[in-house]
C-alpha positions, 0 to 999 in steps of 0.5 A: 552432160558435158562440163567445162572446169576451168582452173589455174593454180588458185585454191579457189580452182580446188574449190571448183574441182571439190564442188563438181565431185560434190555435185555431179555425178560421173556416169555420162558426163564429161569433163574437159578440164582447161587451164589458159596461160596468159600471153605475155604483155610485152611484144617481143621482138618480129624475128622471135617466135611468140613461144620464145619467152623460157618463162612461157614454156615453164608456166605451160609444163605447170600448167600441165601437171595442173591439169594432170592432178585434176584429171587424176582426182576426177577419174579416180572418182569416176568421170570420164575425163579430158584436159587441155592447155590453152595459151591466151586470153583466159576469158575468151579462151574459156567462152570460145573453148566451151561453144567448141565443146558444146559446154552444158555447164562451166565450173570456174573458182571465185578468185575472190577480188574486192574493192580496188583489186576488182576494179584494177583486175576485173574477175574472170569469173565475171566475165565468163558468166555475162558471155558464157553460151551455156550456164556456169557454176561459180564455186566460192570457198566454204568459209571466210578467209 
């Protein structure tokens, strides 16, 4: 089985990663963890490169030990286990990433968006679940917060 988590620096991303340990078993499946760095909203100038922004680069070496931590977390528990940082759209960049992996399975964290928040934000885990080209797994927190 191969299965998709994708993650950011949410405690709902732990949530997701606590729940394939809790109900996946490691032997043959395979987990590619992805993070997605959004692109900046403001254009930057035609002569700059489009990673010239120093924020870019900080939030991709975060985005890197990220995906490090969970990596470690899932192969200490037996899973075989790879990660990759992707810089983009987040929800088309985990549709597209998971048709290339030929994804059984996507685990994404509820981000937990209400009301006006939704409204203003949408939910990627909403989006990801009307186009996903396989199932997905939404893991919500065990308790109300």
């Amino acid at each position: 089985m191969n299965i998709l988590l994708a993650v950011d620096d949410s405690k709902h991303s732990e949530q997701a990663v606590q729940g394939l340990l809790h109900l996946f078993k490691p032997q043959g499946t395979k987990v590619k963890i992805l993070q997605v760095v959004p692109l900046p909203v403001f254009a930057p100038a035609p002569q700059m490169s489009r990673d010239y922004a120093p924020e870019l680069q900080e939030l991709a070496k975060d985005a890197q030990a990220l995906v490090e931590k969970h990596s470690k977390q899932l192969r200490a528990a037996g899973f075989s286990v790879d990660s990759v940082v992707e810089r983009g759209d987040i929800c088309d960049s985990i549709i597209d990433y998971a048709a290339g992996f030929h994804a059984d399975l996507i685990v994404v964290g509820s981000g937990g968006h209400k009301g006006m928040g939704r409204l203003l934000f949408g939910s990627v885990a909403d989006s990801v679940v009307r186009q996903a080209p396989c199932s997905v797994l939404v893991a919500r927190p065990t308790c109300k917060e």
